[in-house]
Wavefront OBJ file of the C-alpha trace (Angstrom):
o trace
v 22.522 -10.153 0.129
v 26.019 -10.923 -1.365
v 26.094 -11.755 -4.909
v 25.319 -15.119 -5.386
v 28.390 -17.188 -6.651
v 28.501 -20.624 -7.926
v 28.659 -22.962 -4.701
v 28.165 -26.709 -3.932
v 25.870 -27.925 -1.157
v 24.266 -30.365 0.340
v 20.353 -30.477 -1.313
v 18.112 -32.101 1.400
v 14.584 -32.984 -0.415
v 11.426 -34.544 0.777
v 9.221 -36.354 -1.458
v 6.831 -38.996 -1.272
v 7.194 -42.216 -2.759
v 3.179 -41.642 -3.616
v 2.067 -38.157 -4.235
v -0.116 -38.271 -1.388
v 1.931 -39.107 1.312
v 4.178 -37.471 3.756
v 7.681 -36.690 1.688
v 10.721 -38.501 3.035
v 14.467 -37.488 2.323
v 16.732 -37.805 -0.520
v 20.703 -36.106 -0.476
v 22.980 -35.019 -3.305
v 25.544 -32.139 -4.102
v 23.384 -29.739 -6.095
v 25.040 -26.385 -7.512
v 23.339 -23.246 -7.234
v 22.947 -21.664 -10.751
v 25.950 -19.185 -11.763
v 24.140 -15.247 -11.390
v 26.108 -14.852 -14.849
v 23.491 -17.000 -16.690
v 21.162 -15.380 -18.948
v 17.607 -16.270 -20.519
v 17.886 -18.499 -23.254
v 17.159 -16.207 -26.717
v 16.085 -18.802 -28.894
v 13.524 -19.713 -26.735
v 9.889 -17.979 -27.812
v 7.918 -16.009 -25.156
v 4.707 -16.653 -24.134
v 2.583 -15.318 -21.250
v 0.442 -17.940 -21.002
v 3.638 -19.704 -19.526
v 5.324 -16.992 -17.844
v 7.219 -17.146 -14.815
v 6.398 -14.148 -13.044
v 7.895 -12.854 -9.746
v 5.878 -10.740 -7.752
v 7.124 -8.350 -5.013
v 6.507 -5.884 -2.423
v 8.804 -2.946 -3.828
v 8.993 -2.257 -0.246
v 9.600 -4.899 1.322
v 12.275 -6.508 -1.178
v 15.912 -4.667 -1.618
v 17.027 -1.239 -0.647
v 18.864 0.045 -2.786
v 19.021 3.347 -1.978
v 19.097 3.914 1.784
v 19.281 7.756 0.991
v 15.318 7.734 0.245
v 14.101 5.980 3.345
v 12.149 8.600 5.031
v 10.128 11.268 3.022
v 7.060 13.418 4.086
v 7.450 13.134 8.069
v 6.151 9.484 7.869
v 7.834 8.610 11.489
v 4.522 8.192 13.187
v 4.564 4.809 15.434
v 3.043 2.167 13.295
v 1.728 -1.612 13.768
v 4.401 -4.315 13.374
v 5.403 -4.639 9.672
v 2.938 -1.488 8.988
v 5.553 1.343 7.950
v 8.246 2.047 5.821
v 11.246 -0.525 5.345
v 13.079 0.702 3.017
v 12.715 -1.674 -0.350
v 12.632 0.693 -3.801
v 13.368 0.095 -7.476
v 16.619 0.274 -6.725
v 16.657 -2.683 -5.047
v 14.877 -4.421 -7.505
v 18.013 -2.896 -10.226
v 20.242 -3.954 -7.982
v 18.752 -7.742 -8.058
v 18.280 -7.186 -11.948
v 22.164 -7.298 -12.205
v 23.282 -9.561 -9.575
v 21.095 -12.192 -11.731
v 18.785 -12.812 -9.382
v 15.773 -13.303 -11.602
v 17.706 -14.820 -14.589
v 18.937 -17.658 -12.212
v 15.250 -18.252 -10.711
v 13.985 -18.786 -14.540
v 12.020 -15.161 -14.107
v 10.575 -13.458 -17.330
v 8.332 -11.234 -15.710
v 8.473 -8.645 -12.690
v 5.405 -7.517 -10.930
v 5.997 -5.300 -8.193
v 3.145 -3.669 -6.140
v 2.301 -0.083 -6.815
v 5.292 2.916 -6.824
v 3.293 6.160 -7.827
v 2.875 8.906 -4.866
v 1.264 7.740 -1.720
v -0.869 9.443 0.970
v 1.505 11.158 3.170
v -0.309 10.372 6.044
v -1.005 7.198 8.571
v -4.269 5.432 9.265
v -5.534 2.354 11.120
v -8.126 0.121 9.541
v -8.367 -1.998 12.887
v -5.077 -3.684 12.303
v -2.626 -1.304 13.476
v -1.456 2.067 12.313
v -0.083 1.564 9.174
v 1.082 4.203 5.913
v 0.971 3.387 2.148
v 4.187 1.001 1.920
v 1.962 -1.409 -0.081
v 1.329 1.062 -2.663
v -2.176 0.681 -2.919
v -2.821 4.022 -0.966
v -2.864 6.376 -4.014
v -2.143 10.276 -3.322
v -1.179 11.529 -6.909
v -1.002 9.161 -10.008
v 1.520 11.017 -12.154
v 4.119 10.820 -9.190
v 6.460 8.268 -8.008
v 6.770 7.977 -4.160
v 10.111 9.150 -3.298
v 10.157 5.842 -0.857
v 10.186 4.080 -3.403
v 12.401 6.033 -6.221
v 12.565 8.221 -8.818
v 11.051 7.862 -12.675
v 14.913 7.971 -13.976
v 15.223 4.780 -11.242
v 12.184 3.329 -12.668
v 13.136 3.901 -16.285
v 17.039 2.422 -15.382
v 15.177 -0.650 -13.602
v 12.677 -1.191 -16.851
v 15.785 -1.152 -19.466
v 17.809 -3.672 -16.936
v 15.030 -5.923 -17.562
v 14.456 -5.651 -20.855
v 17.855 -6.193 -21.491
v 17.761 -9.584 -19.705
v 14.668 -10.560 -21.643
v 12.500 -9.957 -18.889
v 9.081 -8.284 -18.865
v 7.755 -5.692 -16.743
v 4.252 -5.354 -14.966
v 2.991 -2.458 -13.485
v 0.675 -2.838 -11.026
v -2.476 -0.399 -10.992
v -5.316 0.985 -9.041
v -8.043 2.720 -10.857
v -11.159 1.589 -8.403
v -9.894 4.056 -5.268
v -7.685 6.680 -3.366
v -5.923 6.932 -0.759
v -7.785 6.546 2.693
v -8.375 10.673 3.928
v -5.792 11.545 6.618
v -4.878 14.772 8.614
v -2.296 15.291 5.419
v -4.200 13.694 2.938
v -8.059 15.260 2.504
v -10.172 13.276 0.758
v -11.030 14.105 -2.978
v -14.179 15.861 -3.962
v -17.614 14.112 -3.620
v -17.923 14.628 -7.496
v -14.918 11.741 -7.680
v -15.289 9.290 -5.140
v -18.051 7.678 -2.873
v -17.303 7.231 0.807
v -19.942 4.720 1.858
v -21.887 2.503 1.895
v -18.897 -0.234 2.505
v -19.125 -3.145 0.725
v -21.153 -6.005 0.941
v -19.468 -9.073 -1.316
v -22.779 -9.984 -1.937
v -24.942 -8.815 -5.076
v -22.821 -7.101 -8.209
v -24.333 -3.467 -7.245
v -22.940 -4.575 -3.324
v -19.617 -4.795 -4.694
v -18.938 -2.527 -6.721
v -20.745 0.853 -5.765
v -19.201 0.948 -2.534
v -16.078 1.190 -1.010
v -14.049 -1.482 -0.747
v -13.317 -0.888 3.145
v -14.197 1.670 5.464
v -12.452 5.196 4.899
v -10.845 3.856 1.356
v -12.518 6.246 -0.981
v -13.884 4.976 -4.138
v -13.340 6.527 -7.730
v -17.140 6.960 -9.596
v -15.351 4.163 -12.033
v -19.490 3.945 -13.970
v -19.939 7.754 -14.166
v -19.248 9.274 -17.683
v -19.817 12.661 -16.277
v -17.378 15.821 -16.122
v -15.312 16.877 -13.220
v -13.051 19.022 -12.382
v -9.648 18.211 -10.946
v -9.316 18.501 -6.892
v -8.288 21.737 -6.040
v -5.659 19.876 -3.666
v -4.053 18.581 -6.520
v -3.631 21.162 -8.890
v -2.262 23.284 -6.146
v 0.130 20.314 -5.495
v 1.340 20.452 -8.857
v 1.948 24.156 -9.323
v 3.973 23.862 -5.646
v 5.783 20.980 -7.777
v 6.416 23.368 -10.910
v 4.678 21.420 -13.341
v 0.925 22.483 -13.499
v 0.885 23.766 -16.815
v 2.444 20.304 -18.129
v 0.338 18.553 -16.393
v -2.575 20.842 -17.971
v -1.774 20.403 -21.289
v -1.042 16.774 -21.265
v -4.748 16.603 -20.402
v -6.034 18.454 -22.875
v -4.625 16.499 -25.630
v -5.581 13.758 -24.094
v -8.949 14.239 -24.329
v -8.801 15.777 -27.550
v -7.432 12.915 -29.404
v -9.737 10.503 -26.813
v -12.834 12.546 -27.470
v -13.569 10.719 -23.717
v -15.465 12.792 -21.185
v -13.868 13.826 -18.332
v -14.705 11.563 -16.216
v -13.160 10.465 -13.269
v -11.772 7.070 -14.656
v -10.568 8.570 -17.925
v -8.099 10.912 -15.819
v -6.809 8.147 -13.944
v -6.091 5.658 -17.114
v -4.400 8.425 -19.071
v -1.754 8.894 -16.012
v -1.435 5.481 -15.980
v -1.019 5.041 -19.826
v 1.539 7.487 -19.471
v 4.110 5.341 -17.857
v 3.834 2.543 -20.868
v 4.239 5.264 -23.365
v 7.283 6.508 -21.878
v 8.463 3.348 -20.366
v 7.600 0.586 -22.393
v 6.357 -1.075 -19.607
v 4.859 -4.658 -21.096
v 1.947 -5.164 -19.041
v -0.591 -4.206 -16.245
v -1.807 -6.526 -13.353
v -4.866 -4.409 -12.027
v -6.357 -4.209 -8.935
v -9.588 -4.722 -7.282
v -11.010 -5.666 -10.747
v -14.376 -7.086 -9.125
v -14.842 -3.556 -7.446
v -15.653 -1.440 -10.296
v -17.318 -1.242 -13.102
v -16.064 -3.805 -15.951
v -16.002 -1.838 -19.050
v -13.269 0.691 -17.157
v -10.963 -2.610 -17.521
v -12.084 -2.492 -21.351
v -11.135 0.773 -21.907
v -7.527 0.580 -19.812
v -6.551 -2.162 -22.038
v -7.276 -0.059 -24.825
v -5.294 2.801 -24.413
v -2.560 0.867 -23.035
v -2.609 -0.944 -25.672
v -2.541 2.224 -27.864
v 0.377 3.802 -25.746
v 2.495 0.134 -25.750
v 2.269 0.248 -29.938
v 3.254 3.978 -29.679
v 6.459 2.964 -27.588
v 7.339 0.491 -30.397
v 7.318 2.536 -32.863
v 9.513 5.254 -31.569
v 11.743 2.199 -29.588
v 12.188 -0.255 -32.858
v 15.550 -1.523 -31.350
v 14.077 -1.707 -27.966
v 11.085 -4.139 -28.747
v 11.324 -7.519 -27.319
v 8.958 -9.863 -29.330
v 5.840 -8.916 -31.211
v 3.249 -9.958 -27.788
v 0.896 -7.433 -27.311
v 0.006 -5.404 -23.971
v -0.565 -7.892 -21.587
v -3.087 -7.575 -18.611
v -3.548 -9.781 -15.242
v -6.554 -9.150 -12.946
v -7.373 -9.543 -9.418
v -10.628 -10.855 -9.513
v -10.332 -11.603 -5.592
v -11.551 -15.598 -5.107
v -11.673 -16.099 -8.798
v -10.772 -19.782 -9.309
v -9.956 -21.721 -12.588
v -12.774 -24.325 -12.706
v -14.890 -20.888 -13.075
v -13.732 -20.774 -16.655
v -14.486 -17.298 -18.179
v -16.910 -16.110 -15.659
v -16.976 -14.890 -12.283
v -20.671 -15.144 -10.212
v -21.660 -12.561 -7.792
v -25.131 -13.810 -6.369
v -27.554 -11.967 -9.168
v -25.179 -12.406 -11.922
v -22.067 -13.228 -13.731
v -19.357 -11.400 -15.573
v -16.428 -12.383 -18.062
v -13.619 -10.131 -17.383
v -11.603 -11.557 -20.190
v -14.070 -10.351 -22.126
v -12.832 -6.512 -21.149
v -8.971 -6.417 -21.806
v -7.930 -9.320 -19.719
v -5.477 -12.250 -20.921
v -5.688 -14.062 -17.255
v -6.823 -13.562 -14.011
v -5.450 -14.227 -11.063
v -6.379 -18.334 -9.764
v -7.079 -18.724 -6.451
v -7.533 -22.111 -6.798
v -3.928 -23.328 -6.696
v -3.275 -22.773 -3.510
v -6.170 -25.599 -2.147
v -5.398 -27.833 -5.769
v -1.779 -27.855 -4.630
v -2.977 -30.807 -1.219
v -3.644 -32.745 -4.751
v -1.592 -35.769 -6.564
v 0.220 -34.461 -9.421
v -1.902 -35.553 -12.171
v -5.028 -34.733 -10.813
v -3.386 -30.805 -10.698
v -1.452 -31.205 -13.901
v -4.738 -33.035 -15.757
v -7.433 -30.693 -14.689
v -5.452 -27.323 -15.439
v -5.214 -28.687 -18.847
v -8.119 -30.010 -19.489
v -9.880 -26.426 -18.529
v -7.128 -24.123 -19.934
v -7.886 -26.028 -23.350
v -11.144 -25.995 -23.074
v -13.323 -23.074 -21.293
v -10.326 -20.786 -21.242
v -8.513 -21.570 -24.653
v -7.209 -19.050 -25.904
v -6.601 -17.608 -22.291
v -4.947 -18.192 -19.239
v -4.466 -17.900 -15.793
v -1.746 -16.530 -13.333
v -1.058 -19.392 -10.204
v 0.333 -18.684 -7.044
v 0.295 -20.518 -3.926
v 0.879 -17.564 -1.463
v 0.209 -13.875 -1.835
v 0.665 -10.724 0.183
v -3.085 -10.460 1.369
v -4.321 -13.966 1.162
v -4.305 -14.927 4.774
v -4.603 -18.889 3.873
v -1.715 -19.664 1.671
v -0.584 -23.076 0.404
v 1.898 -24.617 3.051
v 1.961 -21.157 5.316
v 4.164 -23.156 8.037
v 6.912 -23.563 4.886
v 7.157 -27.280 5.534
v 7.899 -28.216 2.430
v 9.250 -25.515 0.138
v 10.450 -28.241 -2.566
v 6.922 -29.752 -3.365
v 5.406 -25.908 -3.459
v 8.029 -25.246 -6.243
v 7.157 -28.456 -7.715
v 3.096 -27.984 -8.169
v 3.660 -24.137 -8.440
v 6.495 -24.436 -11.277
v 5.332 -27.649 -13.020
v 1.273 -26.454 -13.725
v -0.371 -25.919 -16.500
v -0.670 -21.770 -16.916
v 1.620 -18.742 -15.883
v 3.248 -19.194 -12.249
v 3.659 -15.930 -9.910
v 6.121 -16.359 -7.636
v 5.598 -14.354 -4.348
v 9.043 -12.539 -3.228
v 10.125 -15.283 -0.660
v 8.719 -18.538 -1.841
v 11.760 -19.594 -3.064
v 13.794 -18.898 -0.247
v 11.200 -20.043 2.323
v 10.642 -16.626 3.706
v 8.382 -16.637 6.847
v 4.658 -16.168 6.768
v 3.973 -16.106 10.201
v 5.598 -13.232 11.977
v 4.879 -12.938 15.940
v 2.899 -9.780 17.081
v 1.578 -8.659 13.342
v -1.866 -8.238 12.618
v -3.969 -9.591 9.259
v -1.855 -9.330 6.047
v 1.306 -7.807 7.536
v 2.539 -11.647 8.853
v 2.680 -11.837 4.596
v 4.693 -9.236 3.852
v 7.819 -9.299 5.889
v 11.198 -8.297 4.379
v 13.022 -10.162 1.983
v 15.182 -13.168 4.399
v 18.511 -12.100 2.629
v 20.540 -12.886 5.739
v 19.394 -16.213 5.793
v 20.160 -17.071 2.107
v 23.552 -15.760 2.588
v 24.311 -17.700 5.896
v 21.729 -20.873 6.363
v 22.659 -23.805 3.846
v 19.310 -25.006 4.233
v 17.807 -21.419 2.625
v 20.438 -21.877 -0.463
v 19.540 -25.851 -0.960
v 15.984 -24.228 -1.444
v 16.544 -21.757 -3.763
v 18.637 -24.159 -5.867
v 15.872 -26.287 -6.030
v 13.800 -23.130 -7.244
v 16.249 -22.040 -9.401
v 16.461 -25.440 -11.332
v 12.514 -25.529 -12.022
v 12.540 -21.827 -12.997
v 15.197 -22.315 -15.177
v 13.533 -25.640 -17.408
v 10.153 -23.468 -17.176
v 11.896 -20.460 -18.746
v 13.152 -22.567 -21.610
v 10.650 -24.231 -22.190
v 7.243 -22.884 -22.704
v 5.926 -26.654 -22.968
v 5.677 -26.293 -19.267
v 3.221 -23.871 -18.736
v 1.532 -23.073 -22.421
v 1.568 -26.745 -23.879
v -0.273 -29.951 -23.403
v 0.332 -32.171 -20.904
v 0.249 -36.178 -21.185
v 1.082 -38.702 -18.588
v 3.254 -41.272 -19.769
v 3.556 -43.609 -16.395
v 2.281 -43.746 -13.235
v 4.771 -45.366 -11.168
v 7.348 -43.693 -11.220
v 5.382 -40.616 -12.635
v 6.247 -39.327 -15.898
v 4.754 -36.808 -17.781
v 5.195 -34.652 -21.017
v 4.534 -31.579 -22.132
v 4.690 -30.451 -25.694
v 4.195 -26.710 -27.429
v 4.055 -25.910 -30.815
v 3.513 -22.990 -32.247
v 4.490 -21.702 -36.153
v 7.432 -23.321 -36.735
v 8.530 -23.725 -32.960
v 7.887 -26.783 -31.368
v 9.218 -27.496 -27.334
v 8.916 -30.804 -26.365
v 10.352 -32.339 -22.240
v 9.371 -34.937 -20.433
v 9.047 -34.695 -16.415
v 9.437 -37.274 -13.826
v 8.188 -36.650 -9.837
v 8.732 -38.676 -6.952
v 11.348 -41.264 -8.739
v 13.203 -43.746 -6.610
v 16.841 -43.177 -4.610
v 20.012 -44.664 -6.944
v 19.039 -46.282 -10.625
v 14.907 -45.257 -12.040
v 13.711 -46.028 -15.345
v 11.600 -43.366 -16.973
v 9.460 -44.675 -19.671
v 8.989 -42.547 -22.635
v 7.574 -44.756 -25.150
v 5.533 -42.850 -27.776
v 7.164 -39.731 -26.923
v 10.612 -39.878 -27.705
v 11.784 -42.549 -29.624
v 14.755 -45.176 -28.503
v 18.239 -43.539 -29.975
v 16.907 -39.854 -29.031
v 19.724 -38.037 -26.395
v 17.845 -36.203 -23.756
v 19.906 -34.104 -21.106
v 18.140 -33.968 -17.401
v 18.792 -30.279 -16.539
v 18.086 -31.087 -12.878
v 21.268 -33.933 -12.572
v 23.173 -32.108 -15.689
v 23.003 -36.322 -17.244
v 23.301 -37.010 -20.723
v 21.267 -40.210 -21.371
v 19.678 -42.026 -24.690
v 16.199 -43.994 -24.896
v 16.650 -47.367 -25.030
v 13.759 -50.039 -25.415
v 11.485 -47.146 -24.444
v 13.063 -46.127 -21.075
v 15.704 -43.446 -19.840
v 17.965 -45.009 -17.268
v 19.255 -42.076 -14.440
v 21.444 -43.283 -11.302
v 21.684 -40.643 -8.739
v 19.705 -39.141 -5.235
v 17.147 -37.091 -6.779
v 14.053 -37.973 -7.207
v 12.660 -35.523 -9.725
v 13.949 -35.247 -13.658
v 13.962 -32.535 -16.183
v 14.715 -34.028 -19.694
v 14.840 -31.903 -22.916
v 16.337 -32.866 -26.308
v 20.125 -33.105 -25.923
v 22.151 -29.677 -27.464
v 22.996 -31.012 -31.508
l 1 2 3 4 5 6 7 8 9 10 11 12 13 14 15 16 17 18 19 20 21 22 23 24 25 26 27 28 29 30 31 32 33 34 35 36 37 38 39 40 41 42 43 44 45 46 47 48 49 50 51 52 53 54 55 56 57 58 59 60 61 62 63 64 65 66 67 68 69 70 71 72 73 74 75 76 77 78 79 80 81 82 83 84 85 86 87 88 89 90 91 92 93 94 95 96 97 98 99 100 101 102 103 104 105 106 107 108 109 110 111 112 113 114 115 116 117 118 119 120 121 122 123 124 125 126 127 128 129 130 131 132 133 134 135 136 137 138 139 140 141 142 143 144 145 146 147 148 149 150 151 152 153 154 155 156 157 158 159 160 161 162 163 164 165 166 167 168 169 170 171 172 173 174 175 176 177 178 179 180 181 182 183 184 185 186 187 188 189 190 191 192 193 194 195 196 197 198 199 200 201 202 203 204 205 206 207 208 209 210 211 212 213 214 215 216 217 218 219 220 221 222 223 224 225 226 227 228 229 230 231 232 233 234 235 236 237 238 239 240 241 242 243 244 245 246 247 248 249 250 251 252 253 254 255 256 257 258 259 260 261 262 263 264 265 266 267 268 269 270 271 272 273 274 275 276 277 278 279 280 281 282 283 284 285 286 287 288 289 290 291 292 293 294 295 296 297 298 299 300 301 302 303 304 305 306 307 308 309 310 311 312 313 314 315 316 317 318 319 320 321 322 323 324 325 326 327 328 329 330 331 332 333 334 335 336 337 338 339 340 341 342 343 344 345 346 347 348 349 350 351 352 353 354 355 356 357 358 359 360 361 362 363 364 365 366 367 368 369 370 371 372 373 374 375 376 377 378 379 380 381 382 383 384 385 386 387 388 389 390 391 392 393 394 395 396 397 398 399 400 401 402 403 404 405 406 407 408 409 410 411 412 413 414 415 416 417 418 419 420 421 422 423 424 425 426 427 428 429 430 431 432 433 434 435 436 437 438 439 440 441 442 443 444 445 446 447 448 449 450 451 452 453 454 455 456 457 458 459 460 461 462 463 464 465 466 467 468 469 470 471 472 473 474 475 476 477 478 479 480 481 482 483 484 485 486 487 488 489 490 491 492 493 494 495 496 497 498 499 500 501 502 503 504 505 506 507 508 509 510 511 512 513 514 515 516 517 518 519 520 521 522 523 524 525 526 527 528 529 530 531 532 533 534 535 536 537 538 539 540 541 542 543 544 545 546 547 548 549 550 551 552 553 554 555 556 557 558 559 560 561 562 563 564 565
């Protein structure tokens, strides 16, 4: 896609005039955000409000058409199912076009990029090889597909610079499925059946998670060796003695066994001690054995302070390691724990800040205040002091919010505007496709990145504009996701959010489905008549007067923060 420049267009939105009803349509110039724009500095960070984008590295930008094909992997495959050609340095690429700065991003997640079976496989759903990343083959590589460690290194700095996080994501519950090129590792490592169950907590997690999808002995604190495959892969690679050594002073300074999930959480750790990678969303967290999760966060934790200390000029804030699980069908109104049918488990309670909420995505058919109210009510209540990551569609959750992308503008609205961190999936905001003709399961989710249409359908831009104005007022103002929410009217509905925190205190009011041409927004007991408020989503100054803000114009949402002194 062509750099983004600074261009006016018509912004066709559809909104109800209650928050249940079918949306009807509104029109005024909008402007998409200039790609120049950066992350306000002053604001304070917080990932209990993040604005994460999450991505299929594959499936996103290529930036680097040079490292398209590797390893022979030119088998026929199932629609969507191979290669595409997304890497890091696509994701660079976006990182200084302003992509993520103008959608209000702090926070990249993008799936998996360390080596990946060489090999294809069908799991009933077409031939398909490890684009996903989920398919590991060697943990202390990166998949030439998807780049190099000097890409991912370049790519981690970018960010940094533009005051945006990085997540890595990471599989420690399995390998790679076994393949003609990819044998499967030694018994001592992984279990091959029975396949799971999703019934009892032994029926999910001593078993693997499908068929043929090998699964690391994550409970087992006893000693193996390393697969002959791989330390013959690694001497073919020139580095086997490195690799050697690194382990042994590992385990030395760990005093761990070596176990199988102790080898595969020190090559992970690796990449935040050299990196400075800021967090981890984890995998199949339900799948193995909880205090594995315990013990990750631990040593990244260890390897994140070690960073700081030999990166002083490099550190962004003083957050600690952050980690986001995927506790598939955890939902919010579960609070801490998660039930499997003889018993319940609180994964915060082993190195987790959130967890993934599948809840969103059904909460989002809701009013407004019955989302905004209830995410508040439980995020300062069972969860205080922790959080959860919302999304309304996903790259292998096969009943997204809205999957017909009908209404793009409402999606940003509950996703953007509720209480807790918001994941956007690569696409939402451009009102990528979901439903893909001839695709089997999750492969209708993960199509590439609809570039060509942002860059020649005005429809696509007046969408991302839209996206790109939320993002933006989240970003700067952590009231939106990590403070407490109030409603101050119901007709037209207004609401406010306030954060404090130390000396820092965020304060905005929101209103939703407002009227066409002159609306009153009443503010009473929130901001006090005199007070000059700026609506980021019109770009109006305006002053409380007798307890109302008066806006003329099309729109029918508001973003008001204090006006700049």
């Amino acid at each position: 896609m062509k750099k983004l420049l600074t261009a006016v267009a018509v912004f066709t939105l559809f909104f109800a005039c209650k928050e249940d009803k079918k949306e009807t349509v509104s029109e005024e110039p909008t402007v998409l955000l200039d790609s120049v724009a950066t992350q306000d500095k002053s604001v304070p960070f917080t990932w209990e409000g993040a604005n994460i984008y999450f991505l299929l590295t594959d499936r996103f930008n290529n930036g680097n058409p040079e490292n398209d094909e590797n390893f022979g992997r030119n088998n026929p495959t199932g629609k969507l199912r191979g290669f595409m050609g997304g890497d890091i340095a696509g994701i660079t690429q976006k990182l200084d076009e302003g992509y993520f700065t103008d959608l209000g991003v702090n926070a990249i997640w993008f799936t998996p990029v360390v080596e990946q079976i060489h090999g294809d496989t069908d799991e009933g759903t077409g031939n398909t090889y490890g684009y996903h990343g989920y398919w590991a083959k060697d943990w202390t590589a990166l998949d030439p597909n998807f780049g190099t460690k000097e890409e991912l290194e370049t790519m981690v700095k970018k960010a940094h610079e533009k005051g945006i996080r990085v997540l890595l994501d990471v599989v420690v519950n399995h390998t790679g499925p076994a393949t003609e090129e990819d044998p499967v590792w030694p018994e001592q490592w992984v279990r091959t059946d029975p396949t799971c169950e999703y019934t009892t907590y032994e029926k999910t997690t001593s078993c693997t998670l499908v068929d043929n999808l090998p699964d690391i002995y994550t409970h087992s604190d006893e000693a193996v060796e390393l697969p002959d495959a791989l330390l013959a892969k690694w001497k073919a690679e020139g580095r086997l003695s490195t690799e050697l050594d690194e382990l042994q002073l590992f385990f030395e300074r760990t005093g761990y066994p070596r176990a199988p999930r102790f080898y595969i959480i020190k090559w992970l750790t690796d990449y935040v001690n050299a990196l400075g990678v800021d967090g981890f969303r984890v995998d199949t967290v339900r799948n193995a054995d909880e205090k594995t999760w315990a013990e990750l966060y631990t040593e990244a934790s260890n390897a994140f302070e070690t960073w700081k200390k030999k990166h002083p000029d490099e550190i962004l804030d003083d957050n600690p390691f952050y980690m986001v699980g995927e506790v598939y069908g955890y939902g919010i109104s579960g609070g801490r724990d998660f039930a499997f049918e003889d018993k319940s488990v609180d994964y915060f309670d082993h190195g987790f800040k959130a967890l993934i909420n599948f809840e969103l995505k059904k909460d989002a058919e809701k009013n407004y205040q019955s989302i905004f109210k209830k995410y508040n009510d439980l995020l300062n209540t069972k969860l205080k002091g922790k959080s959860v990551l919302n999304y309304l569609s996903s790259h292998d959750d096969s009943e997204p919010f809205d999957m017909e992308r009908k209404n793009p503008y409402h999606a940003a609205n509950v996703l953007l505007l509720t209480p807790g961190a918001s994941q956007i999936y690569y696409g939402d905001e451009t009102a990528r496709s979901l439903k893909i003709d001839s695709t089997q399961g999750d492969a209708t989710l993960r199509s590439f990145m609809n570039w060509s249409e942002l860059d020649s359908l005005p429809e696509t831009k007046n969408v991302l504009a839209h996206w790109q104005k939320l993002g933006k007022f989240r970003a700067n103002h952590p009231a939106i996701g990590a403070g407490k929410h109030k409603r101050l009217a119901k007709k037209p509905y207004v609401f406010s959010r306030t954060y404090m925190k130390g000396d820092y205190k965020d304060k905005v009011v929101v209103g939703l489905n407002l009227p066409n041409g002159k609306k009153s927004l009443w503010v009473k007991g929130f901001f006090g008549d005199g007070t000059k408020l700026y609506d980021t989503y019109s770009q109006t100054a305006v002053e409380v007067k007798n307890g109302k803000v008066i806006l003329e114009n099309n729109y029918n949402i508001a973003l008001l923060e204090l006006a700049a002194q």
